[in-house]
VEXDREN-2710 file (C-alpha; in Angstrom, 1 decimal):
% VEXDREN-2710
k/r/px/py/pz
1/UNK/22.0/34.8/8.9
2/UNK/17.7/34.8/9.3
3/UNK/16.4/36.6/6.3
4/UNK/15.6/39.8/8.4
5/UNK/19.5/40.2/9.0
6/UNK/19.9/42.1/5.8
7/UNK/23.4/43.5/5.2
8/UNK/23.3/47.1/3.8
9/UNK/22.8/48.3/0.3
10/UNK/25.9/50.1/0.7
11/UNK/28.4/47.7/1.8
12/UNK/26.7/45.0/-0.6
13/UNK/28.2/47.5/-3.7
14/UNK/31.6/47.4/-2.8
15/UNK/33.5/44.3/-4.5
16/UNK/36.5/42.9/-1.9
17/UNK/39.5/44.1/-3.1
18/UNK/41.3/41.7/-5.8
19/UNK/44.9/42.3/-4.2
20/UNK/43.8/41.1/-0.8
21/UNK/42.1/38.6/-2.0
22/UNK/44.8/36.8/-3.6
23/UNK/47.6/37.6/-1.4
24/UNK/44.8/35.8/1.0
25/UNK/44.4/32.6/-0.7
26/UNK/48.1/32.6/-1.7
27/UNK/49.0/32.8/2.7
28/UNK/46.4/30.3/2.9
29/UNK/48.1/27.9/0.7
30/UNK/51.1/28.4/2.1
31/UNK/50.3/27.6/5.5
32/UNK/48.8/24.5/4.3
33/UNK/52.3/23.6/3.2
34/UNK/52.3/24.7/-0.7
35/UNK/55.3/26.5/-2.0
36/UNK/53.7/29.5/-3.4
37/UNK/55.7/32.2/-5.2
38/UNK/53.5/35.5/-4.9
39/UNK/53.5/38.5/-7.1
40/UNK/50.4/39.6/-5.4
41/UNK/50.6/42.2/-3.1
42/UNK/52.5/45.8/-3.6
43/UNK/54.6/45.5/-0.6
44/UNK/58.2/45.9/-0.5
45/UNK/59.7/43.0/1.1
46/UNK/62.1/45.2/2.8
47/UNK/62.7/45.6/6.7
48/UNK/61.6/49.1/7.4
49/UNK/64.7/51.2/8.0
50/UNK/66.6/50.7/11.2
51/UNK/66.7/53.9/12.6
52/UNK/63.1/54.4/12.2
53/UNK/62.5/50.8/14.2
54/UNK/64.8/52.2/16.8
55/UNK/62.9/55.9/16.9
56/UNK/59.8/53.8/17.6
57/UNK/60.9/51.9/20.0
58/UNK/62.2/54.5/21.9
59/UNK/58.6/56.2/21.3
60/UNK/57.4/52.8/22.8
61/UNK/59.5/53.8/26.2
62/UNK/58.0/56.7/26.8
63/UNK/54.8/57.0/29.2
64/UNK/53.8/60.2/26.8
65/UNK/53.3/58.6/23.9
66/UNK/51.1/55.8/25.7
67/UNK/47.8/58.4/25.1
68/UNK/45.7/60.1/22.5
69/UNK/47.7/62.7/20.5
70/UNK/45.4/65.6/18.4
71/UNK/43.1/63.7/15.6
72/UNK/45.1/65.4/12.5
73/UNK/47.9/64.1/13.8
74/UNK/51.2/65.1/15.4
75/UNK/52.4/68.8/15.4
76/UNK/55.7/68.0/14.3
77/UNK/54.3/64.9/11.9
78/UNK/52.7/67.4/10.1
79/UNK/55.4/69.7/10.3
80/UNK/57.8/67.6/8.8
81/UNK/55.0/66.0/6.4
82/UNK/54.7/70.5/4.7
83/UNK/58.7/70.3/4.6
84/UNK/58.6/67.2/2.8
85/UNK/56.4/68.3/0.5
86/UNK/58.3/71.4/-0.5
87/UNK/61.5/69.3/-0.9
88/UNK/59.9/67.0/-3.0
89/UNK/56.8/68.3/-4.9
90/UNK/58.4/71.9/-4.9
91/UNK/55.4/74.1/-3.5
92/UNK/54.9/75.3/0.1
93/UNK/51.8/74.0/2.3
94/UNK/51.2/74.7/5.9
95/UNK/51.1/72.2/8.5
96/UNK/47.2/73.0/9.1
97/UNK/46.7/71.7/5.4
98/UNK/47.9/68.3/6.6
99/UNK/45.8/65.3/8.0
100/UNK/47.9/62.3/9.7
101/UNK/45.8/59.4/8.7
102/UNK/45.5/55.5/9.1
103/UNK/47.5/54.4/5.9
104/UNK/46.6/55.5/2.7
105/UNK/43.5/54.4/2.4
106/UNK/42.0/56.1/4.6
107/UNK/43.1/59.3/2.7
108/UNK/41.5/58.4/0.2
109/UNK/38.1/57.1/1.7
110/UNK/38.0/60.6/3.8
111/UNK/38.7/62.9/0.5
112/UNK/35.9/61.0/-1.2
113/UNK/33.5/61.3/1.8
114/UNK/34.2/65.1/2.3
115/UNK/33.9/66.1/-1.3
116/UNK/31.2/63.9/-3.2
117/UNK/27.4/63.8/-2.5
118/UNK/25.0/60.7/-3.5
119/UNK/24.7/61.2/-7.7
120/UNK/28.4/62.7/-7.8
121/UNK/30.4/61.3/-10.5
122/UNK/34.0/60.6/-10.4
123/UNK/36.3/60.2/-13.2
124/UNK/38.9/57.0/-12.7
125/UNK/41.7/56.7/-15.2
126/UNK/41.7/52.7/-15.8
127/UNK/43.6/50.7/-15.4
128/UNK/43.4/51.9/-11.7
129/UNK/43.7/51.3/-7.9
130/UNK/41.0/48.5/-7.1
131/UNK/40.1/51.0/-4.0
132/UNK/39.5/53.7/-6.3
133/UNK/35.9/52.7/-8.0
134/UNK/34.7/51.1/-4.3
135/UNK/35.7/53.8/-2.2
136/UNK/33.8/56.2/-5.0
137/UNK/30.9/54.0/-4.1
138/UNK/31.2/54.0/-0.6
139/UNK/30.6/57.9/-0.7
140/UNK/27.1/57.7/-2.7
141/UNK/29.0/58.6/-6.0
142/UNK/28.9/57.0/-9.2
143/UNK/32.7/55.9/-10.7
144/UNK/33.2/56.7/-14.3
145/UNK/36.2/54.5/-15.5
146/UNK/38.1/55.7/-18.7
147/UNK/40.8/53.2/-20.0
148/UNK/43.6/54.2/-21.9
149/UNK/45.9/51.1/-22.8
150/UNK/49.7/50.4/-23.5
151/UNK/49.8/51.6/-26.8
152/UNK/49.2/55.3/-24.7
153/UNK/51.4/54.4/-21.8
154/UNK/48.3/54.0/-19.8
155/UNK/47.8/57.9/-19.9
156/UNK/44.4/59.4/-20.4
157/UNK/44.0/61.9/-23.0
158/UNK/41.8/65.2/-22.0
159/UNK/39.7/64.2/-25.4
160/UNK/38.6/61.1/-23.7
161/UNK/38.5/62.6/-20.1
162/UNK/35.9/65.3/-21.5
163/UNK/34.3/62.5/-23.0
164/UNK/33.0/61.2/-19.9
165/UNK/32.6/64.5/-18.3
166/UNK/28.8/65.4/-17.6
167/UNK/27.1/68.5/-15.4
168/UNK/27.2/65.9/-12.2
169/UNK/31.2/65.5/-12.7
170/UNK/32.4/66.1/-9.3
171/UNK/36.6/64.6/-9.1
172/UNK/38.8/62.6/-10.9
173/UNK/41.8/60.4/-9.5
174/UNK/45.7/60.9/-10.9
175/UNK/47.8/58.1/-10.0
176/UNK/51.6/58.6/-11.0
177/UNK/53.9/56.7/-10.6
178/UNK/50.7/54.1/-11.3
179/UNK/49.5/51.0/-9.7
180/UNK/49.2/48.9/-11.3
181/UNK/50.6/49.9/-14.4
182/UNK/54.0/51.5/-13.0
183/UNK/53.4/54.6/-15.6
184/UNK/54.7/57.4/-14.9
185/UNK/52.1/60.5/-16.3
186/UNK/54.6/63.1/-18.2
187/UNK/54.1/67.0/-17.3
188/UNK/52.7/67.5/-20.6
189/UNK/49.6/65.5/-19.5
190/UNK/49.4/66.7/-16.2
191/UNK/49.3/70.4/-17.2
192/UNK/46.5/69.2/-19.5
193/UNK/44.2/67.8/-17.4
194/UNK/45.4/70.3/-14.3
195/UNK/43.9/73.0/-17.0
196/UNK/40.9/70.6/-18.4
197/UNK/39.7/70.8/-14.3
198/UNK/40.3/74.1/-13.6
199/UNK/38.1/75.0/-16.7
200/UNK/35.1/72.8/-15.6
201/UNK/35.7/73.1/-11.5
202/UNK/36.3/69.6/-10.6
203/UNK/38.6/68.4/-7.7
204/UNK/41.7/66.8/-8.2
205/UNK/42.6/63.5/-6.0
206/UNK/46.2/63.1/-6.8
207/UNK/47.2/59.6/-5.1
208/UNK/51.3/60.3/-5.2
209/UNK/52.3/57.2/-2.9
210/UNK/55.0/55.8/-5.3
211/UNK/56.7/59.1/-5.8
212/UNK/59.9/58.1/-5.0
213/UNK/59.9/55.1/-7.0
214/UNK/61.1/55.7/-10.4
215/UNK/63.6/54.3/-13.4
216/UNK/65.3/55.4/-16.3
217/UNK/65.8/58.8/-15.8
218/UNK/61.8/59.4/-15.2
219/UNK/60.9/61.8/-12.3
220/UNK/57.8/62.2/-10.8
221/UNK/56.4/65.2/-12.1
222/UNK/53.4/66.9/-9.3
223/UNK/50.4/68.8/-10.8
224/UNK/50.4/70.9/-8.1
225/UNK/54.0/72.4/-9.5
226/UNK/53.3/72.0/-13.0
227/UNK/49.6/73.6/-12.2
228/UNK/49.9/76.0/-9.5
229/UNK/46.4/77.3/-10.0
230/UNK/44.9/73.8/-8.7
231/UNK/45.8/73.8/-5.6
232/UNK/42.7/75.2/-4.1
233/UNK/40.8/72.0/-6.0
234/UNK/43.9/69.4/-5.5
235/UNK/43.3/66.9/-2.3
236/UNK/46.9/64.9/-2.4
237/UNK/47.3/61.5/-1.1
238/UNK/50.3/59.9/0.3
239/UNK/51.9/57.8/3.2
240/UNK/55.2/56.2/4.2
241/UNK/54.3/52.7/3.4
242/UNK/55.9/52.1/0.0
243/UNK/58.9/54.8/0.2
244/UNK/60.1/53.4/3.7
245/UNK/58.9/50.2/3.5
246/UNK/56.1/50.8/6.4
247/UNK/52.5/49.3/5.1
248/UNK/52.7/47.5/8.5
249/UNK/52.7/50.9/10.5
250/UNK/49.3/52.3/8.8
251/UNK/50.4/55.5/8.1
252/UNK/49.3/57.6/5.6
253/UNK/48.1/61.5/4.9
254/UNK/46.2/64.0/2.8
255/UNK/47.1/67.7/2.1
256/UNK/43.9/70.1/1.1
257/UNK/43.2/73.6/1.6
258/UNK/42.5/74.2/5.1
259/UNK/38.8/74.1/5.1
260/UNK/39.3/70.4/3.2
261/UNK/41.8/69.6/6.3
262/UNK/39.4/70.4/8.6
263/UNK/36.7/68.5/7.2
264/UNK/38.7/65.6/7.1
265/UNK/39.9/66.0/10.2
266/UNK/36.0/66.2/11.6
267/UNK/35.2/62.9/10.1
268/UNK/38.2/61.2/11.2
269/UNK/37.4/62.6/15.1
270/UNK/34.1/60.2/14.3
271/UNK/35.7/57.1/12.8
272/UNK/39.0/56.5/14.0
273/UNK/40.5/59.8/15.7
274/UNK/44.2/59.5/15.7
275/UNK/47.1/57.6/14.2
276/UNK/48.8/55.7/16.9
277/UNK/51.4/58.1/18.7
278/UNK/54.1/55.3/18.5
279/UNK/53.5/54.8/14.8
280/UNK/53.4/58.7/14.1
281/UNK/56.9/58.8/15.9
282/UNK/58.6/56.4/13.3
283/UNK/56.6/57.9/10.4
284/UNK/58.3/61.6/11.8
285/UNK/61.9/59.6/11.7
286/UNK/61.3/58.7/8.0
287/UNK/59.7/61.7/6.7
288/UNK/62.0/64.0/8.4
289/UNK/65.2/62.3/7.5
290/UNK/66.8/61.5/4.4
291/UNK/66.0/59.1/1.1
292/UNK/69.6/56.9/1.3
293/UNK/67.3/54.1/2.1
294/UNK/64.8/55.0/-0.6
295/UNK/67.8/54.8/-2.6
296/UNK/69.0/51.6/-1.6
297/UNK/65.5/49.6/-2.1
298/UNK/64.8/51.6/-5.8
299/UNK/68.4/50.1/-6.9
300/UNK/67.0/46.3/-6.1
301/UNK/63.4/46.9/-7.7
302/UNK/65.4/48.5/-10.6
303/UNK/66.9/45.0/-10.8
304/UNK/63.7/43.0/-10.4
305/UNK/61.8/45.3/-12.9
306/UNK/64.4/44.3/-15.6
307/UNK/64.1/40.5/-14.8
308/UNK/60.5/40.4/-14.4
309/UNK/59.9/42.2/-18.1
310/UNK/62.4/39.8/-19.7
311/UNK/61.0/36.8/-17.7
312/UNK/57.1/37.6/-18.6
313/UNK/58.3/38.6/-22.7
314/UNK/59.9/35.0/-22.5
315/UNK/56.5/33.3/-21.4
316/UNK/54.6/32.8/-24.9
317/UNK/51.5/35.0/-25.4
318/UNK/52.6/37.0/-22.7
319/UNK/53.4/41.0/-23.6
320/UNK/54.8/43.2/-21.2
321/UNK/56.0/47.0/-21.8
322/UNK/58.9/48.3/-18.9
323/UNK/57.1/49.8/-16.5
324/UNK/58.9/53.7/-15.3
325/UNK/57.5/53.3/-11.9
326/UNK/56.2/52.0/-8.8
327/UNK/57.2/48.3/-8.6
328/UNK/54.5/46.5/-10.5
329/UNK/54.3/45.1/-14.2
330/UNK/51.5/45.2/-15.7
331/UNK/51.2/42.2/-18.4
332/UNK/49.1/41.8/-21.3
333/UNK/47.8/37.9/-21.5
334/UNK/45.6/37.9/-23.9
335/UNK/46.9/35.3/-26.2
336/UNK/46.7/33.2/-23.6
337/UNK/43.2/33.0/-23.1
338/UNK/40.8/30.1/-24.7
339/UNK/43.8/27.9/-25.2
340/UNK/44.7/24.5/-23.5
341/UNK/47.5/25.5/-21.0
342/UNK/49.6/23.6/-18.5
343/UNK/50.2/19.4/-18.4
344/UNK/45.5/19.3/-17.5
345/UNK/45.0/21.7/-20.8
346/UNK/43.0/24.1/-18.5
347/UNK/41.3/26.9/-21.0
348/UNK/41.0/29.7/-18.9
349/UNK/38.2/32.3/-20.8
350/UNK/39.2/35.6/-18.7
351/UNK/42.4/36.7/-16.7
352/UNK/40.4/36.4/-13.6
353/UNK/40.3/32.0/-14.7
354/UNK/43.9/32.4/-15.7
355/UNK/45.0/33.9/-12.5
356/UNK/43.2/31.5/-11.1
357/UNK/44.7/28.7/-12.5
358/UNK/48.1/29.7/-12.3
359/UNK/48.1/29.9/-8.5
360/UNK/46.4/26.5/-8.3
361/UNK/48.1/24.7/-11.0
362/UNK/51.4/26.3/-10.9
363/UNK/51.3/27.6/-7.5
364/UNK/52.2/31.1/-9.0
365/UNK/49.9/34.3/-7.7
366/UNK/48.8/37.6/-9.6
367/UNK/46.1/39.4/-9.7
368/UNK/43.6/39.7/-12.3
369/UNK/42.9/43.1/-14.5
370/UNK/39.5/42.8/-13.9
371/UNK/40.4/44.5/-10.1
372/UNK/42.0/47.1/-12.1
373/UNK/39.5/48.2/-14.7
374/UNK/41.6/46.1/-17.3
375/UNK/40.4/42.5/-18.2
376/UNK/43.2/40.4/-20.1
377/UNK/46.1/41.9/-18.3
378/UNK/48.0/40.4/-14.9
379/UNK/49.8/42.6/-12.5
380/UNK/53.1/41.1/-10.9
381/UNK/54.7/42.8/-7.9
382/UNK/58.3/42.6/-8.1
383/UNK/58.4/43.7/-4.6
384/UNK/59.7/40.4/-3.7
385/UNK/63.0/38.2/-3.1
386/UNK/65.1/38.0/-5.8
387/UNK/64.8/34.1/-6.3
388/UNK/61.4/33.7/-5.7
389/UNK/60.9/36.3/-8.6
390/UNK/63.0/34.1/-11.2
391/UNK/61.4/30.6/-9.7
392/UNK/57.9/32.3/-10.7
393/UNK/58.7/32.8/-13.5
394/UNK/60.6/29.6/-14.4
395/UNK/57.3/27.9/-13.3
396/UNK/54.6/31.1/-15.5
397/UNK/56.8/29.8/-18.4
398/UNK/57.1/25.9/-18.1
399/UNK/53.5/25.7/-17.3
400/UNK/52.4/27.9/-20.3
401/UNK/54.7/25.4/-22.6
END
């Protein structure tokens, strides 16, 4: 580029997502022919349910679905999305606090565009979302990142949230179940902060995408149930792409008051307008029917998420607590750092050289807690093939030594 073609301040902010970037260079690898094993990115390796593949394709057929449906998305998508909610988070919305949009993301780039002004600060539980601080950024806001570690389950307290808390506090994220922790916030904490933001007037962005994800007994608990009085401050976040197995189908939603809704649904008119009508058709099929599947896939993470803690405790100077959600652990490495490891005695001095070294020496891909607000810790999906998630570790293990 000349040196007039400047690149905005804006976009120069934002730091490329760490996920992405390693399931990247872990495809790339592969198609040059390496055997890669990769914990990297959160997505099931599941099919998407059959009967949802079929209810699109039959969507495909038709000539009515082949044209622009309304820019919130459609009547009965949103529809179903209020009835889901009720079944699952236990409170009654209306269709016309629902916004259909493309995947998850954009839920939560829109809530942040509609809500913060440049200055705004927004309070990020760490370790977080990579999207989270960027997306904050994006908006003109300022992210204000407060870490709570393992020896807290990777909840906040309301002592450290107020903390951080200054006149220009405008939000703060909740993400339970938790990427890429897989906590799973209690009700006790969420009526606490749920009280802590009605007291000081500051929105709630409650990302609830692994909801239906959960182990030992936990259940996701939903500050809009266990707080009532939030819900005119509380913008939820959600899609079908973990539950169902759909990240391919980019579909994803927010639920606000009605003047949030609309808002949303304004700026969305100018970026994208709607979700694709075929794609809204199989999200309708999964939303609308029942969780057997859900069922099915949260019986073989259960699995993975009990070999992937005992494979990473077995892997010297690796600690990892069971995670009670999602499908990620979230491993402390530590110990592993600014010592001679695998057969070249590589010293990696942060995660970020570790992970690095792993996938080129080892041919083994995390991602790095840096993305996440937490240096020293890797997150492993264990959203992947049963062998593959043993051969990783076989290989985490041998090359450590």
């Amino acid at each position: 580029m000349a040196e007039w073609q400047t690149l905005s301040d804006r976009v120069n902010s934002v730091a490329p997502s760490a996920t992405l970037a390693v399931d990247s260079k872990a495809k790339a690898m592969k198609a040059a022919g390496v055997n890669v094993i990769s914990y990297g990115a959160g997505e099931p390796n599941f099919p998407t349910p059959d009967y949802v593949v079929e209810a699109a394709a039959a969507a495909c057929r038709d000539p009515k679905n082949h044209r622009y449906t309304p820019t919130p998305g459609l009547p009965q998508l949103r529809k179903a999305i209020a009835e889901k909610t009720l079944r699952d988070s236990g409170y009654e919305v209306s269709p016309d606090q629902v916004v259909v949009t493309n995947g998850g993301k954009q839920a939560v780039y829109e809530a942040l565009q509609i809500i913060v002004n440049p200055g705004d600060e927004v309070i990020i539980p760490a370790p977080y979302w990579t999207t989270y601080p960027e997306a904050v950024k994006l908006a003109g806001g300022k992210p204000v990142i407060v870490f709570s570690g393992a020896e807290n389950g990777f909840e906040p307290t309301v002592e450290a949230l107020e903390a951080a808390r200054t006149p220009r506090t405008k939000a703060i994220f909740i993400n339970t179940p938790s990427n890429p922790t897989g906590a799973v916030w209690g009700e006790e904490t969420l009526r606490a902060v749920g009280q802590w933001a009605l007291e000081h007037h500051i929105w709630i962005l409650s990302d609830e995408i692994y909801e239906h994800l959960t182990y030992d007994g936990e259940k996701t608990a939903y500050i809009g149930a266990v707080v009532p009085e939030v819900r005119d401050q509380l913008i939820v976040l959600n899609g079908v792409a973990k539950t169902y197995a759909m990240t391919g189908w980019r579909v994803g939603w927010l639920i606000g008051s009605v003047p949030v809704a609309k808002a949303a649904a304004k700026l969305q008119g100018h970026m994208t307008s709607n979700v694709a009508d075929v794609c809204q058709q199989a999200a309708f099929t999964a939303v609308s029917g029942s969780l057997d599947a859900v069922a099915m896939m949260r019986k073989a993470f259960d699995k993975r998420r009990k070999a992937i803690v005992a494979g990473l405790n077995a892997v010297d100077g690796v600690t990892c607590r069971t995670p009670k959600g999602a499908f990620y652990a979230f491993a402390d490495v530590t110990a592993l750092l600014n010592r001679p490891l695998g057969k070249s005695g590589s010293v990696a001095k942060t995660s970020s050289d570790l992970a690095g070294l792993l996938l080129d020496e080892a041919h083994v891909a995390a991602v790095p807690g840096e993305g996440f607000g937490a240096p020293g810790f890797l997150r492993f999906s264990y959203a992947l093939d049963d062998d593959d998630l043993a051969e990783g570790m076989r290989r985490f293990k041998q090359w450590v030594g």
